[in-house]
Rosetta silent file (secondary structure, phi, psi, omega in degrees, C-alpha in Angstrom):
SEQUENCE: XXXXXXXXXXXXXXXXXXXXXXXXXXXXXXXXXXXXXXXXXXXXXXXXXXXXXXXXXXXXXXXXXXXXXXXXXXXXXXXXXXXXXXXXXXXXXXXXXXXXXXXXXXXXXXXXXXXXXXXXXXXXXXXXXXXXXXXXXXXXXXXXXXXXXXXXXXXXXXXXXXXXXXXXXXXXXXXXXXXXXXXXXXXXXXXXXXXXXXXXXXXXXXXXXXXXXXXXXXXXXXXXXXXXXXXXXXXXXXXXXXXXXXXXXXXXXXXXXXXXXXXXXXXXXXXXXXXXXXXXXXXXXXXXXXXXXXXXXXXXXXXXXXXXXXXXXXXXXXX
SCORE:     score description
SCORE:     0.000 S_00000001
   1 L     0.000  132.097  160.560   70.913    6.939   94.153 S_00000001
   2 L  -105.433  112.571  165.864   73.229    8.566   91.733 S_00000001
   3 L   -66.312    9.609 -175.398   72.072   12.181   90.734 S_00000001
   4 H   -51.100  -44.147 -174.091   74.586   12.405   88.035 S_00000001
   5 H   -75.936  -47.333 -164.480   71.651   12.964   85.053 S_00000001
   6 H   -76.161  -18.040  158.193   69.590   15.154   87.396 S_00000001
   7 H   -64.305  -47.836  175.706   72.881   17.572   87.649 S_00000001
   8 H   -27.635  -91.462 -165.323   73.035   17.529   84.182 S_00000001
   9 H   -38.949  -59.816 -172.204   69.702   17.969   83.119 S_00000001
  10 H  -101.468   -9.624  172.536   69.387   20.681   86.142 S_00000001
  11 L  -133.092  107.929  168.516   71.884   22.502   87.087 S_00000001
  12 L   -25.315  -32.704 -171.983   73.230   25.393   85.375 S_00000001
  13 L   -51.291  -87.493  174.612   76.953   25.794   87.095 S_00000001
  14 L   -52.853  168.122  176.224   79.102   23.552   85.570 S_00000001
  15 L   -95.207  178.477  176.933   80.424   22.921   82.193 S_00000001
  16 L  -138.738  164.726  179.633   79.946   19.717   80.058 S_00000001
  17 L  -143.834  169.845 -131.387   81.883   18.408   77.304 S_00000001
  18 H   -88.260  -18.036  162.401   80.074   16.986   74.208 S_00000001
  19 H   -45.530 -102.981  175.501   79.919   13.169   75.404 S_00000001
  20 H   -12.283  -43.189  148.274   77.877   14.532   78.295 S_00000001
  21 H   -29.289  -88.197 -169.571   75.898   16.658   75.991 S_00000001
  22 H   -52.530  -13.960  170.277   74.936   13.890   73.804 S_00000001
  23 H   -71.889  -39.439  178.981   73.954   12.041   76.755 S_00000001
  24 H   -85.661  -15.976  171.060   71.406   14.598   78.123 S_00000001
  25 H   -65.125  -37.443 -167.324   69.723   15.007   74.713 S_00000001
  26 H   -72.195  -38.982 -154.793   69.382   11.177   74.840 S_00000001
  27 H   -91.302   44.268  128.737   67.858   10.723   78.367 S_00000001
  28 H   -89.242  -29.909  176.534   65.554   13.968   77.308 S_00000001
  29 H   -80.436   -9.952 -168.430   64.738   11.981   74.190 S_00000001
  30 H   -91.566  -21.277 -150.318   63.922    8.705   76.538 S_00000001
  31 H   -83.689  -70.423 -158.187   61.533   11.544   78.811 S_00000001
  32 H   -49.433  -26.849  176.043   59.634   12.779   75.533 S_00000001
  33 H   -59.930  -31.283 -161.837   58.934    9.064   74.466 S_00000001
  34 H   -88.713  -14.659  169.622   57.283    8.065   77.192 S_00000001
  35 H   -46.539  -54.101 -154.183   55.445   11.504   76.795 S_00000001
  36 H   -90.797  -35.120  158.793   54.178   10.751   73.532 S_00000001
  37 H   -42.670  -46.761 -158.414   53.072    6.524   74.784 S_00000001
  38 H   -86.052  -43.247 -171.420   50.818    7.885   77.426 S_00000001
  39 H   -55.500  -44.637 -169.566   49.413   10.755   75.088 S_00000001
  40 H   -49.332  -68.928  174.790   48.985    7.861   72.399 S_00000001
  41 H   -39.279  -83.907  175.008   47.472    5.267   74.737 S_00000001
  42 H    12.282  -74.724 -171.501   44.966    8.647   76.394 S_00000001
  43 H   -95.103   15.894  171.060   43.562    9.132   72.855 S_00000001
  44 H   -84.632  -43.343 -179.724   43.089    5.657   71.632 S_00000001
  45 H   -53.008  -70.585  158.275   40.934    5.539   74.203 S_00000001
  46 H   -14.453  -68.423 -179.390   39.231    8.522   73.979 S_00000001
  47 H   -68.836  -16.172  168.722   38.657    7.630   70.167 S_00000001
  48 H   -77.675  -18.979 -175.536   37.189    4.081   70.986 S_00000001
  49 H   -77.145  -45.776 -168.907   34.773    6.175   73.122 S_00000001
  50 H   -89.791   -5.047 -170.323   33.846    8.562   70.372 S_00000001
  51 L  -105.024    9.704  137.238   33.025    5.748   67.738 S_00000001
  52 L  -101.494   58.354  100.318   30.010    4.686   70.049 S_00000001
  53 L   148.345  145.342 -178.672   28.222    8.062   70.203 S_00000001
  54 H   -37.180  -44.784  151.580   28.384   11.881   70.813 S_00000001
  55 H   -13.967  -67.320 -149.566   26.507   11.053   74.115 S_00000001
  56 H   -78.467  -61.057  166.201   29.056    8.807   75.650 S_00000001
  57 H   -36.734  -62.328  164.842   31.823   10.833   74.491 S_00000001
  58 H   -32.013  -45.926 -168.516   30.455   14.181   75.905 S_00000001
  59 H   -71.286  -52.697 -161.936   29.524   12.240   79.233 S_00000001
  60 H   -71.621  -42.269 -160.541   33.387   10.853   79.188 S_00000001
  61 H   -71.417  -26.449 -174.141   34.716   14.532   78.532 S_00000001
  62 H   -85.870  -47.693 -171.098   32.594   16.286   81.269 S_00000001
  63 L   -96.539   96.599  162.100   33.279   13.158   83.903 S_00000001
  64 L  -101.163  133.847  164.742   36.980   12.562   83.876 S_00000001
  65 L   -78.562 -154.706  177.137   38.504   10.234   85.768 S_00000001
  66 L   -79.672   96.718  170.133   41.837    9.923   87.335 S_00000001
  67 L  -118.982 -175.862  170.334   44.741    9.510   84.291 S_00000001
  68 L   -32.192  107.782 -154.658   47.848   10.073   83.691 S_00000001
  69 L   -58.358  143.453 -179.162   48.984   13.703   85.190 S_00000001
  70 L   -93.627  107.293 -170.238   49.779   15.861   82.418 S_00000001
  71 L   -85.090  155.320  172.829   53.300   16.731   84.101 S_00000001
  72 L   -62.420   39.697 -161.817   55.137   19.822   82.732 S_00000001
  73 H   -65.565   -4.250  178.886   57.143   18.086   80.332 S_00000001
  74 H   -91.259  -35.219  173.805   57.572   21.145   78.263 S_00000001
  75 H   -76.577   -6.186  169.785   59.103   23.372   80.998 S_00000001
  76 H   -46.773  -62.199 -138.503   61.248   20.147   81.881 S_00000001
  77 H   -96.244  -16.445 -179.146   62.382   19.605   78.171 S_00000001
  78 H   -88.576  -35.709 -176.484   62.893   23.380   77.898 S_00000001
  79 H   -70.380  -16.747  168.783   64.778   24.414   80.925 S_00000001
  80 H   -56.963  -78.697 -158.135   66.911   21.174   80.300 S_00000001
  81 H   -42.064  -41.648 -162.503   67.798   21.553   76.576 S_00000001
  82 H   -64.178  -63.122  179.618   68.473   25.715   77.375 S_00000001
  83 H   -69.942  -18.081  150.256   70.899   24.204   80.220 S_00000001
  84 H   -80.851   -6.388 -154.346   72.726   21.834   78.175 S_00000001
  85 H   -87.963  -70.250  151.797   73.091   24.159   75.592 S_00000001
  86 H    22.329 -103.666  151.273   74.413   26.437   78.068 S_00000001
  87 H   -35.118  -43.142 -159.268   76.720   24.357   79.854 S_00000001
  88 H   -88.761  -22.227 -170.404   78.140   23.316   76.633 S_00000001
  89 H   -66.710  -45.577 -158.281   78.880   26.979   75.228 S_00000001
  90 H   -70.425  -64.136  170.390   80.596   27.527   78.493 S_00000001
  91 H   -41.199  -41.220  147.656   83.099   24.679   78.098 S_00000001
  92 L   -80.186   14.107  179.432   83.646   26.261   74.410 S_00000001
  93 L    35.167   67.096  164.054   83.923   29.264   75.979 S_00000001
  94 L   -99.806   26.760  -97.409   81.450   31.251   74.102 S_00000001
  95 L   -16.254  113.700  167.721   78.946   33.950   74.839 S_00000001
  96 H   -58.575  -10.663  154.089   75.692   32.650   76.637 S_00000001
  97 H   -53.844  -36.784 -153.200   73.543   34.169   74.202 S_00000001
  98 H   -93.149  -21.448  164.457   74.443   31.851   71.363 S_00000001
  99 H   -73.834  -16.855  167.777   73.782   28.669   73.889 S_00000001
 100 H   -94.710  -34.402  143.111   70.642   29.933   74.891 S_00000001
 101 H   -34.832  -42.539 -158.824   69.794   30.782   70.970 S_00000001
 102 H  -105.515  -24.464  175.244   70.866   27.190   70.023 S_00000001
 103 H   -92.502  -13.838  161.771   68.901   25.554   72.889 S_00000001
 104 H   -44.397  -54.499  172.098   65.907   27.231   71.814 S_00000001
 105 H   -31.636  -61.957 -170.361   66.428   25.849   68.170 S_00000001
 106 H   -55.677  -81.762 -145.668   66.646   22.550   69.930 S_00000001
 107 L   -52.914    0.682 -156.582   63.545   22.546   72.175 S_00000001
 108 H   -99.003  -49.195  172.627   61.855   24.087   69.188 S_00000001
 109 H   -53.105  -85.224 -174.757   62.861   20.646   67.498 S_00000001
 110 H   -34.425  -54.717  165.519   61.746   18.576   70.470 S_00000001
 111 H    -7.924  -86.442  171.320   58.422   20.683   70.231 S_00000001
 112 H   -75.105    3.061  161.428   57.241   19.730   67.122 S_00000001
 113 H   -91.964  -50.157 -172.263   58.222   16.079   67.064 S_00000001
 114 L  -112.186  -48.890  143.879   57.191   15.136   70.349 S_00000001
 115 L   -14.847  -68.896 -175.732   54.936   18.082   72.086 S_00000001
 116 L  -110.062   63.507  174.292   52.845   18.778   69.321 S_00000001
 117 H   -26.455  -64.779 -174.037   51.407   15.345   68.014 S_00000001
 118 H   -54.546  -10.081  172.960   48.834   17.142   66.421 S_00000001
 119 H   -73.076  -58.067 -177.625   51.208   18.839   63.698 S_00000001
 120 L   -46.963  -15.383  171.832   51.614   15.627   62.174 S_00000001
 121 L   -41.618  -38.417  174.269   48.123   15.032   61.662 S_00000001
 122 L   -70.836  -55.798  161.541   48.313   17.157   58.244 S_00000001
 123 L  -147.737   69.707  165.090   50.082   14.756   57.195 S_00000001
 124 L  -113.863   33.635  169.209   49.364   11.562   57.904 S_00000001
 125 H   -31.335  -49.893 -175.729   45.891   12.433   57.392 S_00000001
 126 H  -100.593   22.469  159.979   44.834    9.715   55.316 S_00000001
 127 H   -93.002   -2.144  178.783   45.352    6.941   57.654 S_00000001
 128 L  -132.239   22.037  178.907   43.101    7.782   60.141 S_00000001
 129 L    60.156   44.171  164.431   40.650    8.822   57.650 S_00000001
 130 L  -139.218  135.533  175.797   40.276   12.944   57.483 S_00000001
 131 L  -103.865  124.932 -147.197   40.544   14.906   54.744 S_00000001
 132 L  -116.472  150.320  174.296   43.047   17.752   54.949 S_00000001
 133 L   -69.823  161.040 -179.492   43.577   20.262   52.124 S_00000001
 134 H   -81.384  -21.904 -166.509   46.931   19.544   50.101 S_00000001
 135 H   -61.809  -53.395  176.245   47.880   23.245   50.894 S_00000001
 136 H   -28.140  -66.151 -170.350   47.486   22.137   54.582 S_00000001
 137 H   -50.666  -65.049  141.219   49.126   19.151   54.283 S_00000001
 138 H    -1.375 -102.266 -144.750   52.128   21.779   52.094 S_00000001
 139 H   -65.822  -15.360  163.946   52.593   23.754   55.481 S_00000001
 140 H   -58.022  -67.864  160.342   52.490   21.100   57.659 S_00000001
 141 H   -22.475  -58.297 -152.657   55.746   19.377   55.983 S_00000001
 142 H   -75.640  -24.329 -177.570   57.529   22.458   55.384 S_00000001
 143 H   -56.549  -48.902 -152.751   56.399   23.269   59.644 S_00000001
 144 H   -93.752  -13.075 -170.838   58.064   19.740   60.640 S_00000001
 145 H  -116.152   -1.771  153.450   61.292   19.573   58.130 S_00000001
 146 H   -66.428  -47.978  178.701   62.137   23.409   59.077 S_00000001
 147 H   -90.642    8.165  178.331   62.431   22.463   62.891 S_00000001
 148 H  -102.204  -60.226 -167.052   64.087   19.011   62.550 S_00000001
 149 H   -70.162  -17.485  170.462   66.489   20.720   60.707 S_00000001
 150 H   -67.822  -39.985 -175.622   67.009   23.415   62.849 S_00000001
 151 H   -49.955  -61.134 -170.518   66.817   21.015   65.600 S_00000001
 152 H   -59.570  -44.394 -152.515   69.420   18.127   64.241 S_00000001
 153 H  -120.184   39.574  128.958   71.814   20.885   63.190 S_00000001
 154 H   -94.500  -52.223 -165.292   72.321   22.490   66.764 S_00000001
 155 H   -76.443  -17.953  175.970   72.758   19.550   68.320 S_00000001
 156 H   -52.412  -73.899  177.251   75.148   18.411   65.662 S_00000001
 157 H   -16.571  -34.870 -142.747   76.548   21.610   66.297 S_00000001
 158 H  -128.976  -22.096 -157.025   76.933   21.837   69.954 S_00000001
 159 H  -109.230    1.522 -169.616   78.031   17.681   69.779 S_00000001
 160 L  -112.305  -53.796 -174.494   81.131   18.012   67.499 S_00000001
 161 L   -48.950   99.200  167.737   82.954   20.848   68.460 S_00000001
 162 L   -40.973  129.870  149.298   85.917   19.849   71.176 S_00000001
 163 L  -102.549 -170.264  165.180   86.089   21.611   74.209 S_00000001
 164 L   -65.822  -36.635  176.586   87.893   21.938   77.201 S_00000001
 165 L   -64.273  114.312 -179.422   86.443   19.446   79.535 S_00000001
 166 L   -72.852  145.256  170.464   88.302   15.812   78.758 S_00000001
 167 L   -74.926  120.257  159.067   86.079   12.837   78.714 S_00000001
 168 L  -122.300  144.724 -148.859   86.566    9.804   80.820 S_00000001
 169 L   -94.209  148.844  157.170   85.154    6.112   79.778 S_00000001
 170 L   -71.702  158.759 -168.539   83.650    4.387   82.284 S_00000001
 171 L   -90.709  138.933  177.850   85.486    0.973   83.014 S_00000001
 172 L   -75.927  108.044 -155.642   83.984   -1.745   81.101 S_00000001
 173 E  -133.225  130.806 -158.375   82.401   -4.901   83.254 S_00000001
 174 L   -78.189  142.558  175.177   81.513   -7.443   80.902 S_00000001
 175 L    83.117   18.377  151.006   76.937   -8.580   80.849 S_00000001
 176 E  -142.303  164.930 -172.297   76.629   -5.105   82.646 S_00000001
 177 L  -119.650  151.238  163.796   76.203   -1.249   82.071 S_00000001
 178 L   -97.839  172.811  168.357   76.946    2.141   83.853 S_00000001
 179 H   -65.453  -25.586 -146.468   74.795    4.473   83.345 S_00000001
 180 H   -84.219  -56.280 -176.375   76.519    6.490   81.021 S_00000001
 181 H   -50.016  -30.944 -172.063   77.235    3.178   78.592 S_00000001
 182 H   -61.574  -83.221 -176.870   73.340    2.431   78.807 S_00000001
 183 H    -8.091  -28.054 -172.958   72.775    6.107   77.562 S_00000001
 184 H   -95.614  -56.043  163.296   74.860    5.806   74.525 S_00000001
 185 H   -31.718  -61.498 -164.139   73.488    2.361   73.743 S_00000001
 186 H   -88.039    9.995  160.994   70.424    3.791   73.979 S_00000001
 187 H   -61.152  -62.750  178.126   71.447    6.515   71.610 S_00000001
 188 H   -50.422  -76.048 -168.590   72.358    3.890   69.180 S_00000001
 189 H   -61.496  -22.026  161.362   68.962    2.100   69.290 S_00000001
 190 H   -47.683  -32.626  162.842   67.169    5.527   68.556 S_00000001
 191 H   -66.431  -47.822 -173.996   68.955    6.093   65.608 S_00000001
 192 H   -48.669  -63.203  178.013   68.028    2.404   64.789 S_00000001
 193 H   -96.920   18.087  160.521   64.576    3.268   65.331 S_00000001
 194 H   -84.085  -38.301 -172.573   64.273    6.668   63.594 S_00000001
 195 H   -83.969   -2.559  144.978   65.779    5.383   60.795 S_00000001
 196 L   -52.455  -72.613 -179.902   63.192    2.237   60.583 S_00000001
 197 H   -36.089  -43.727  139.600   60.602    4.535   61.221 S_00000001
 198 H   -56.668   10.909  174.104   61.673    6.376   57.774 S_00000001
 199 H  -107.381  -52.404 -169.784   61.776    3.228   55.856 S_00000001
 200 H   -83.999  -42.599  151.695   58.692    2.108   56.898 S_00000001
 201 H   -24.744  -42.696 -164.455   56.927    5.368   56.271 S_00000001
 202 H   -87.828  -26.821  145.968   58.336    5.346   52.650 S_00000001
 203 H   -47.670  -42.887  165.254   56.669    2.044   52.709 S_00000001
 204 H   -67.273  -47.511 -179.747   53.338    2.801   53.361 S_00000001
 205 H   -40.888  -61.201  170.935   53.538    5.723   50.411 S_00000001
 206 H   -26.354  -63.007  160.384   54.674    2.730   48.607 S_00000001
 207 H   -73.076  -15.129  177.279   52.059    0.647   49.331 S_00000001
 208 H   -77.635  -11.809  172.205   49.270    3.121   49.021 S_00000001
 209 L  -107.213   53.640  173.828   50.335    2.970   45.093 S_00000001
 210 L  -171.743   93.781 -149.302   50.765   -0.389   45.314 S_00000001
 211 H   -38.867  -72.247 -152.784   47.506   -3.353   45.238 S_00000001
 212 H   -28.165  -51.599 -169.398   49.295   -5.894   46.283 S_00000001
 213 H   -69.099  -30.166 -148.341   50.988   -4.243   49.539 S_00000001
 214 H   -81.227  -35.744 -173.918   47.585   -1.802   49.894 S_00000001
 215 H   -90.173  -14.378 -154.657   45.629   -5.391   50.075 S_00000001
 216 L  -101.956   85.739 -145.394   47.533   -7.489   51.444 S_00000001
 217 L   -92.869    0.413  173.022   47.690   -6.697   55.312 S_00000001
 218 H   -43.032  -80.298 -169.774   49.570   -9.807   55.764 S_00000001
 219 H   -90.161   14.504  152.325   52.892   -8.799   54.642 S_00000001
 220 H   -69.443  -52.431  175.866   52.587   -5.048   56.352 S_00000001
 221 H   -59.044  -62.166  163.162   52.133   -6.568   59.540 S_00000001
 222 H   -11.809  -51.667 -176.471   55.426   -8.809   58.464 S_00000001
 223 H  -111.997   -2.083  140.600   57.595   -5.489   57.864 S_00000001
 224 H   -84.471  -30.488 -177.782   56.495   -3.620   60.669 S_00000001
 225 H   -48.505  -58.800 -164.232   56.060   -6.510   63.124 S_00000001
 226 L   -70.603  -64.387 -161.133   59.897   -8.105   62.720 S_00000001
 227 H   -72.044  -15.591  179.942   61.891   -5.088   62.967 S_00000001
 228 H   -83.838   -6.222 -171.934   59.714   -3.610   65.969 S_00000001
 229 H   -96.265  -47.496 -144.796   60.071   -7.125   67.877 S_00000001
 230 H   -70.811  -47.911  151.540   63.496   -7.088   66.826 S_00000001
 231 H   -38.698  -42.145  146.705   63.687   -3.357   68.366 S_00000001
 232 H   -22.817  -90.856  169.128   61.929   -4.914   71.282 S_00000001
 233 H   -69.507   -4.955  165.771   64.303   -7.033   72.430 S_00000001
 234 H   -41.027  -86.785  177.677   67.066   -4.760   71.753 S_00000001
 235 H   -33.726  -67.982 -166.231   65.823   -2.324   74.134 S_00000001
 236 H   -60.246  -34.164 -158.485   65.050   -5.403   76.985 S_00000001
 237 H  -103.123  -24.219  164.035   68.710   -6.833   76.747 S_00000001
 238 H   -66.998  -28.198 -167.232   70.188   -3.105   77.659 S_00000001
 239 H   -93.398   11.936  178.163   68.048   -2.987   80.266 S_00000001
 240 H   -71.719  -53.531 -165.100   69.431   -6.511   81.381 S_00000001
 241 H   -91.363  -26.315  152.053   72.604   -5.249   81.569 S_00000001
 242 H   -40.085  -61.782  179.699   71.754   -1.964   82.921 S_00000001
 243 L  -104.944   89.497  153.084   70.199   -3.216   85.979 S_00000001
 244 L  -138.274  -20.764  167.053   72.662   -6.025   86.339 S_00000001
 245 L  -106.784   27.724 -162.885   74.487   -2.876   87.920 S_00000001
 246 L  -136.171 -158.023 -167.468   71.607   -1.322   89.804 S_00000001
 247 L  -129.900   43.236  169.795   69.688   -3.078   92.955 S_00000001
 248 L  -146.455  138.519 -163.075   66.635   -3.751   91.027 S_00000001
 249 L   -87.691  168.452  149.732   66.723   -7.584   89.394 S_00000001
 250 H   -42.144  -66.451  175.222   65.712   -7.854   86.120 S_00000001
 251 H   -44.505  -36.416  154.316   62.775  -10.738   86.931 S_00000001
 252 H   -33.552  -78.045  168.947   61.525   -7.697   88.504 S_00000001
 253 H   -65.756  -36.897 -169.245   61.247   -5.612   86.031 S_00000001
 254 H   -83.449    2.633  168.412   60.041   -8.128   83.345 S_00000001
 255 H   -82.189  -42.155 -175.055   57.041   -8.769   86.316 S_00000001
 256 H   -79.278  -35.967 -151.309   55.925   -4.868   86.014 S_00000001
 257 H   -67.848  -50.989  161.021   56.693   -4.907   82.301 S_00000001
 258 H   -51.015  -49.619   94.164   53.630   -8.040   82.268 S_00000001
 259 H    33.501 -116.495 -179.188   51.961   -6.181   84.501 S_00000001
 260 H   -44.275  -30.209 -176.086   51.632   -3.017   82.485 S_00000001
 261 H   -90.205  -14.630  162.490   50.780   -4.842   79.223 S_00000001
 262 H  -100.995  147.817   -9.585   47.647   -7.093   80.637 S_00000001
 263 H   -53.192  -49.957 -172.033   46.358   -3.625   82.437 S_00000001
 264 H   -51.904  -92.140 -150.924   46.688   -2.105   78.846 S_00000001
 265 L   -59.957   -2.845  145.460   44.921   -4.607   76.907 S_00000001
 266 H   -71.403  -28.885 -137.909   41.924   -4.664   79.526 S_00000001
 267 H   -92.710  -19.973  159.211   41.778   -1.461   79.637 S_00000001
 268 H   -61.888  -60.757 -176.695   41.286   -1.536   75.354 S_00000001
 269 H   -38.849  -70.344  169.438   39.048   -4.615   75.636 S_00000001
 270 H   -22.890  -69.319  171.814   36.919   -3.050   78.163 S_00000001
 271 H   -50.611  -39.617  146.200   36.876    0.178   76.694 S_00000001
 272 H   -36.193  -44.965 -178.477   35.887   -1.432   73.436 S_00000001
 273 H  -129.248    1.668  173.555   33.257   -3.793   74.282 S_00000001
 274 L  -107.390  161.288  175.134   31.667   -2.434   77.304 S_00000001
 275 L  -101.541  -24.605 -146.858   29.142    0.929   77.189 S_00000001
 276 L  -104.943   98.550  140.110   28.473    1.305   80.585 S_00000001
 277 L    -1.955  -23.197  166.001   31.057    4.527   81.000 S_00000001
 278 L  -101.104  -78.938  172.354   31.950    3.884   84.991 S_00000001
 279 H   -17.832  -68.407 -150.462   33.493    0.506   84.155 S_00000001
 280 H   -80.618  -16.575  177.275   35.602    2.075   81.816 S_00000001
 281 H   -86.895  -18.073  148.181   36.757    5.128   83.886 S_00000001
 282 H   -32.467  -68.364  163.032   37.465    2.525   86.445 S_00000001
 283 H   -74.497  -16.525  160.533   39.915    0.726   84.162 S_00000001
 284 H   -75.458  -15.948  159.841   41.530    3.668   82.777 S_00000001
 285 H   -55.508  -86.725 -170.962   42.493    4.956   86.812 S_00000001
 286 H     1.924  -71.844 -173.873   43.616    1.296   87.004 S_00000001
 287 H   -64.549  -33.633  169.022   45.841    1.809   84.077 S_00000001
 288 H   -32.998  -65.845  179.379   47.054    4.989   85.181 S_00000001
 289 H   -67.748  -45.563  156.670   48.701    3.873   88.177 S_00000001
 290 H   -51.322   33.582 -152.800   50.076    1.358   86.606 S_00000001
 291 H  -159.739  -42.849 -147.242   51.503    3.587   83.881 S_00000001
 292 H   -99.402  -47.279 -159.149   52.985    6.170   86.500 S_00000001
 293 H   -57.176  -42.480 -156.644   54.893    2.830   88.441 S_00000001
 294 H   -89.350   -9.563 -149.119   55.876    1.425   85.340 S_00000001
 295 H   -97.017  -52.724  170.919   56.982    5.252   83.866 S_00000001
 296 H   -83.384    9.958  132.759   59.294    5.388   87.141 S_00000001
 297 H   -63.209  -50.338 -179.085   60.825    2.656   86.957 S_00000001
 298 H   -58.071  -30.392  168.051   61.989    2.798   83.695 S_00000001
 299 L   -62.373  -24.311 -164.278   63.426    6.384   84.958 S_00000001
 300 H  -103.893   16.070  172.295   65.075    4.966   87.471 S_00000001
 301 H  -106.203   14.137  145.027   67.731    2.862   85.140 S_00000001
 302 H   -90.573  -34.630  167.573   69.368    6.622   84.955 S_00000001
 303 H  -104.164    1.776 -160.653   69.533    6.648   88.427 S_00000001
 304 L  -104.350  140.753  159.003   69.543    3.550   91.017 S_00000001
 305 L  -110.903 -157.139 -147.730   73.511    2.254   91.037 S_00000001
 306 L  -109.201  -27.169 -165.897   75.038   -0.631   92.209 S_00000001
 307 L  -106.377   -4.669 -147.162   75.916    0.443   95.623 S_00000001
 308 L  -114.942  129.092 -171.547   72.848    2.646   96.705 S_00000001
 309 L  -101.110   98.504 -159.572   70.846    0.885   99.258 S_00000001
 310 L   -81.616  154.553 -175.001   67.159    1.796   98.532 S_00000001
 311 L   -88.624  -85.139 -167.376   64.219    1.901  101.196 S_00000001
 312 L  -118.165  172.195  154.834   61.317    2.035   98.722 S_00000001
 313 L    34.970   79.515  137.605   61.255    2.813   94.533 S_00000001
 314 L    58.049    1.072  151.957   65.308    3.468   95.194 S_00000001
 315 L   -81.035  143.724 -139.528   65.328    6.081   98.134 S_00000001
 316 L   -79.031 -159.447  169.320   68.238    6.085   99.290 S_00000001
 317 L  -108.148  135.394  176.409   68.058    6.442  103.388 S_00000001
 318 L   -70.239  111.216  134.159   69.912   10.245  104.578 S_00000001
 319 L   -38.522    0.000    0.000   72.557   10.036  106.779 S_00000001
């Protein structure tokens, strides 16, 4: 096991230097995605459940099964961001107020982007069919483009600035990654796919003035479909090369990864065409564990190396 990112992430002592920074924002930004998948997945269900009747729904809300744990991802994502911020002040040898000020800013970002799903609602209102006041919709905007900017420009902030602590590259071994090179890669495709994600947004406005696009569901699917496959495989060939340095094969992972995506779509199908309300809380446990398996693995390309001889899931055995 290498604990480098869990030192990071967690412990307060040391300094950092702005590489290292940008690295724990990323693997904080890999934790909140998978936050915001499982919340997604949760309430699709949940909403195929409420469009057959107040009954079923009610029944589902009172009898819960077993899902996904709602884990503390906020005191995670706060006490991280507050300790990179931290860390990084120290290394610019600054006062720890203004790093614990500027990691607020951040987690204040992360908040409203990933935490609170439910901002966004004002407005992208008219895609799921509810109608929100324009005022709403107003304060909603001004809520989410006040705390991205606060957000983006502390970490800018905190990611520019030289310090003392010198950097050193990992050595480069060609059809594999350390961790630290996946991390940056996967810096790179986030940017890739924020800035899709703002294209294709500006697209949809587009198309909502526009018959052709607004009718034609054809060529939507086309320009979200390509670049998210394309994103797709991005993502899959880092993690080729990623665990080409760890002790977990690939074939492995692309076995879970198959796996998790036939659990999902029974557990929509199911949900979807059956009524009877134990079947379905069946297959959502199902998916659950098979959600938490596949959620730690994917965690575990920050931590399993090349050298670390794992018992089970990558522990290592204690001298």
């Amino acid at each position: 096991m290498n604990y480098k990112i869990i030192k990071l992430l967690f412990d307060p002592r040391e300094t950092i230097n702005k590489e290292e920074f940008l690295f724990g924002i990323i693997v904080l930004f890999f934790l909140a995605f998978i936050f915001i998948l499982d919340f997604t997945i949760i309430n699709s269900v949940t909403s195929i459940i409420s469009s057959k009747g107040a009954q079923l729904l009610a029944t589902h809300k009172v009898i819960k099964p077993f899902t996904i744990p709602n884990l503390p991802i906020g005191f995670i994502l706060f006490y991280s961001v507050l300790t990179l911020a931290i860390k990084r002040v120290k290394d610019l040898k600054s006062k720890l107020w203004i790093g614990a000020l500027v990691g607020i800013l951040i987690f204040l970002f992360f908040d409203v982007v990933f935490l609170k799903p439910t901002t966004s609602l004002g407005v992208f209102s008219d895609l799921i069919g509810i109608e929100v006041d324009n005022q709403v919709k107003v304060f909603h905007v001004f809520n989410i483009l006040f705390y991205v900017l606060l957000g983006i420009s502390s970490i800018l902030f905190l990611s520019v600035l030289s310090g003392a602590k010198p950097y050193i590259k990992d050595g480069y071994k060609k059809g594999s990654l350390t961790i630290n090179q996946f991390i940056k890669q996967l810096g790179l495709l986030f940017i890739t796919a924020f800035i899709f994600s703002i294209l294709f947004g500006i697209i949809l406005v587009i198309a909502d003035n526009n018959n052709f696009l607004n009718r034609n569901m054809f060529w939507q699917s086309i320009i979200f479909g390509i670049p998210s496959l394309l994103i797709i495989i991005w993502y899959l060939k880092l993690v080729y090369m990623r665990l080409n340095n760890t002790t977990f094969s690939f074939f492995n992972y692309i076995l879970c990864l198959i796996v998790y995506i036939i659990s999902f779509a029974a557990l929509i199908i199911i949900t979807s065409k059956v009524d009877n309300l134990n079947y379905i809380n069946m297959s959502l446990t199902f998916f659950s564990v098979i959600s938490i398996a596949f959620s730690f693995i994917n965690l575990s390309l920050f931590l399993l190396d090349k050298d670390s001889k794992p018992l089970v899931f990558g522990i290592e055995k204690q001298d």
